[in-house]
C-alpha positions as CSV (number, residue, x, y, z in Angstrom):
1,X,0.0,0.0,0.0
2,X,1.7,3.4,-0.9
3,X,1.0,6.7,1.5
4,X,-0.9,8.2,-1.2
5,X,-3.4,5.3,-0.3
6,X,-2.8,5.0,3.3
7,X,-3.8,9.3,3.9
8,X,0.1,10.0,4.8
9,X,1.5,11.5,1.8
10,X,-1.0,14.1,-0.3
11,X,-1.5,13.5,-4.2
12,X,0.7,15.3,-6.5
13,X,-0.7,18.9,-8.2
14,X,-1.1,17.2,-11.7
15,X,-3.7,14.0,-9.8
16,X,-5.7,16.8,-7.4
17,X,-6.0,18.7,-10.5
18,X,-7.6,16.5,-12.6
19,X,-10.2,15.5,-9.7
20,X,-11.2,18.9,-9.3
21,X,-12.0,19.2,-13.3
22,X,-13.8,15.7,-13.4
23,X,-16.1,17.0,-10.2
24,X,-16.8,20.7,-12.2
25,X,-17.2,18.5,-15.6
26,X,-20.1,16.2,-13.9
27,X,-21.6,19.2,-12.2
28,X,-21.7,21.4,-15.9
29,X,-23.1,18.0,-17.5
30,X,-25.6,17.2,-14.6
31,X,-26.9,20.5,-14.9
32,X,-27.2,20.6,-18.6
33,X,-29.3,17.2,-18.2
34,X,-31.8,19.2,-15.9
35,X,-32.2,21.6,-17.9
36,X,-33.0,19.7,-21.0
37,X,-35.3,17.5,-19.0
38,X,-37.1,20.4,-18.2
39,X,-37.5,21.9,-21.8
40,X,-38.1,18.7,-22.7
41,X,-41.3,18.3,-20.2
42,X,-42.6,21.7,-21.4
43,X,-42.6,21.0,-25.4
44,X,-44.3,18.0,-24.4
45,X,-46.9,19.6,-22.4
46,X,-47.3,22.1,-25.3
47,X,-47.3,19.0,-27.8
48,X,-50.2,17.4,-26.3
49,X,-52.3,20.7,-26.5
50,X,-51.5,21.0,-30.2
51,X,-52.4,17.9,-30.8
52,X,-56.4,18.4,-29.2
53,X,-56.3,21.5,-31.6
54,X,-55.4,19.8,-34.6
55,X,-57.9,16.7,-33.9
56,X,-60.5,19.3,-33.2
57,X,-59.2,20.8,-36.8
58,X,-59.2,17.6,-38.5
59,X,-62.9,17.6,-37.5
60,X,-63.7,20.3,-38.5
61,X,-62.4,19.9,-42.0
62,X,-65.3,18.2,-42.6
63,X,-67.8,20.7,-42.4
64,X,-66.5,24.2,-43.0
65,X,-65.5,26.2,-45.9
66,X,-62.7,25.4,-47.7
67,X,-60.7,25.8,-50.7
68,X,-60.7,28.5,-53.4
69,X,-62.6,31.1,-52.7
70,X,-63.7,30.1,-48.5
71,X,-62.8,33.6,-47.7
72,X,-64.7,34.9,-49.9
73,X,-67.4,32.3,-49.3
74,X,-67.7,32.7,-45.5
75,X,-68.1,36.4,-45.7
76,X,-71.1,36.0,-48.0
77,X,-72.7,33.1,-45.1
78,X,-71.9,35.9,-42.6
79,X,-73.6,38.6,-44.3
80,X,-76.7,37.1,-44.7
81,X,-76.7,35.9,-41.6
82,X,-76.1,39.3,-40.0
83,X,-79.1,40.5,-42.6
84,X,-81.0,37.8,-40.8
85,X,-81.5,35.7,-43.7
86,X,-82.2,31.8,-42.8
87,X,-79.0,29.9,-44.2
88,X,-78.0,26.5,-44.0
89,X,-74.8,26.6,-43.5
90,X,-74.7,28.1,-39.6
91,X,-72.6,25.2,-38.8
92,X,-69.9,25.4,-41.3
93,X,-69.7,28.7,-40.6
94,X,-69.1,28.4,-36.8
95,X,-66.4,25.6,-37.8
96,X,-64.5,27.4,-40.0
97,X,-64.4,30.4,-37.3
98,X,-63.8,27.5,-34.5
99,X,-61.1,26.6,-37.3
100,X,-59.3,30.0,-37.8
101,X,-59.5,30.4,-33.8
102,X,-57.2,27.4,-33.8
103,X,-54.9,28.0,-36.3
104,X,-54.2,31.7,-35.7
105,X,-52.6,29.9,-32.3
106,X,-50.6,27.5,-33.9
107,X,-49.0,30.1,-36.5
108,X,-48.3,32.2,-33.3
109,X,-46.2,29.0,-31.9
110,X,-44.9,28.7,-34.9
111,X,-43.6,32.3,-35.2
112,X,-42.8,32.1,-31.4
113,X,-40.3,28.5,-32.2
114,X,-38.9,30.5,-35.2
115,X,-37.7,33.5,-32.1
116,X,-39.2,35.9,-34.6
117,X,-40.0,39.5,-32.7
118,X,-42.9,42.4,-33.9
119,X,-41.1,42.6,-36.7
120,X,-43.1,39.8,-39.0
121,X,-43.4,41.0,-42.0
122,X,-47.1,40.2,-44.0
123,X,-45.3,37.7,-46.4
124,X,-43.7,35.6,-43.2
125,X,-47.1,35.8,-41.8
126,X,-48.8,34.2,-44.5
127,X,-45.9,31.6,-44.9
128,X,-46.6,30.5,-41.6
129,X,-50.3,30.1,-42.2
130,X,-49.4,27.8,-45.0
131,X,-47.1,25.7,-43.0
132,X,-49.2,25.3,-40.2
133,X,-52.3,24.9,-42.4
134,X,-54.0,27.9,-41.2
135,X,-55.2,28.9,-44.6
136,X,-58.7,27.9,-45.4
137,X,-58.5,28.6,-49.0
138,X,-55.8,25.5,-49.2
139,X,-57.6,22.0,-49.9
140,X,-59.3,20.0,-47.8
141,X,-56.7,17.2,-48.5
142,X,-53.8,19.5,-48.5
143,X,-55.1,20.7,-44.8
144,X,-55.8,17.3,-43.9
145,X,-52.1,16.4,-44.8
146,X,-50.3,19.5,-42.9
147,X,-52.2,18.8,-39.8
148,X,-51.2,15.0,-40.0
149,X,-47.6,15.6,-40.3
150,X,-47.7,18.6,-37.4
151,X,-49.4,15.6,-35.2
152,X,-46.6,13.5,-36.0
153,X,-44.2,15.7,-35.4
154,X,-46.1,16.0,-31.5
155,X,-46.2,12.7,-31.0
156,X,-42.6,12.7,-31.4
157,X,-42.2,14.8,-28.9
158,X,-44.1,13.5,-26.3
159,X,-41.8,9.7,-27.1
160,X,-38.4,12.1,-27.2
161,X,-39.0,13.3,-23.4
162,X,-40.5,10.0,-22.0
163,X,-38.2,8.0,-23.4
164,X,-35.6,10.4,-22.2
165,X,-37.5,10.9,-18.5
166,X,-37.3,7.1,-17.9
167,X,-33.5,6.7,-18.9
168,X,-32.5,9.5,-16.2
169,X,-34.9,7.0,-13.9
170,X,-33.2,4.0,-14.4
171,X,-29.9,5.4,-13.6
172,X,-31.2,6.9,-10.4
173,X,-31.2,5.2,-6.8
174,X,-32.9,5.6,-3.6
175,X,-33.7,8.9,-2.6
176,X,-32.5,10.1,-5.8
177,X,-35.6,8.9,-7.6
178,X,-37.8,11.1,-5.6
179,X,-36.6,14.2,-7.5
180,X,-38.3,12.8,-10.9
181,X,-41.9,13.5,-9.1
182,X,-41.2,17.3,-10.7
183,X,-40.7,15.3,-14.4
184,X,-43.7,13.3,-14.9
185,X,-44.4,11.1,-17.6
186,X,-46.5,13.1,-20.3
187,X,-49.5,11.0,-22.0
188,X,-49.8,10.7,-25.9
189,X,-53.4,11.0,-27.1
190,X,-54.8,8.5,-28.8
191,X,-53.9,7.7,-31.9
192,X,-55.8,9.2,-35.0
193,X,-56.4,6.9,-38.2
194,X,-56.9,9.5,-41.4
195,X,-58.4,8.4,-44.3
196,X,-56.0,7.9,-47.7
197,X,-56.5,10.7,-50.0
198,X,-55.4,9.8,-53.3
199,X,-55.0,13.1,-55.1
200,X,-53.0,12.2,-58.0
201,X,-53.9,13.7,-60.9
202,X,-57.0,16.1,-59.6
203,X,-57.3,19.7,-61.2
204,X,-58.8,22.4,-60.1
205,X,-62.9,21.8,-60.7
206,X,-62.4,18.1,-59.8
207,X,-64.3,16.2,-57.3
208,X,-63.1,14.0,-54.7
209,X,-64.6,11.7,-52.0
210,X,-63.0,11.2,-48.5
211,X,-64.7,9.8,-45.5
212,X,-68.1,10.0,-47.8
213,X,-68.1,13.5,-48.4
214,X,-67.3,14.8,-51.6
215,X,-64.9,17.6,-52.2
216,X,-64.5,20.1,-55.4
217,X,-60.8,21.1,-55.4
């Protein structure tokens, strides 16, 4: 046994210093993992209340104006309904506005992930409508498609941090594990079945069925 072992004899420089990095090392990387747990907990808290909006969305698609010329389309339903003429379509009309409610907050997350300020120009406004489907002059199908993939794309999410939350877990002991109470598991909704849209080939004027409603493009 030397007296380095034994207590009688302190470490060289060259050993102490190299303890004292590994300890600051492990302290920078535990707190980086903290924090990235936490971030990670909060987009999948956010995740799972995009992904209520878009299955309300999807819902909605059904039965609210869409394509060329909704705009234009729902302001004519309004106005004779303000002129208090009896219209059919009160329903489409409070799903399309139920719609744009929704999507007006997912182009301001969107805007908010992109770190843009006040200074949004029109034309990166109406991008992010686009991406996030919050255009109701787009297709049915091509809605239907966006808000698919953005659902996706939460679902992910959610896995990312769970998966990530229980590998922190297992590597925990004791007393340890009591600190993960503040990280809780996050639950994934259900998972939605869309119907296949094949829209090969459609031009605008065409029809096309899906879920037994028929669409004009």
């Amino acid at each position: 046994v030397s007296a380095q072992q034994m207590g009688l004899r302190k470490a060289p420089p060259e050993v102490q210093k190299i303890e004292n990095i590994g300890s600051t090392m492990a302290e920078k990387i535990m707190g980086e993992g903290v924090a990235n747990l936490s971030s990670g907990r909060d987009a999948a808290n956010k995740a799972v209340t995009s992904i209520e909006s878009i299955d309300t969305s999807l819902d909605n698609i059904d039965n609210m104006f869409t394509g060329y010329g909704a705009t234009f389309r729902m302001d004519v339903a309004r106005a004779a309904r303000v002129a208090g003429i009896d219209i059919s379509v009160a329903d489409q009309i409070e799903n399309t506005e139920e719609y744009a409610s929704l999507a007006g907050a997912r182009v301001a997350d969107y805007i908010t992930n992109l770190g843009a300020g006040t200074g949004l120009s029109d034309a990166d406004r109406t991008f992010a409508e686009k991406v996030v489907a919050g255009n109701i002059d787009m297709s049915p199908e091509t809605m239907r498609r966006l808000l698919t993939t953005i659902r996706k794309q939460n679902v992910r999410t959610i896995n990312n941090y769970n998966n990530l939350r229980g590998t922190v877990e297992d590597e925990l002991t004791g007393k340890e594990k009591a600190a993960m109470a503040f990280f809780p598991l996050v639950d994934t909704p259900a998972e939605r079945v869309e119907p296949e849209v094949d829209d090969t080939g459609l031009t605008t004027g065409s029809t096309v069925t899906v879920g037994g409603t028929q669409y004009i493009v």
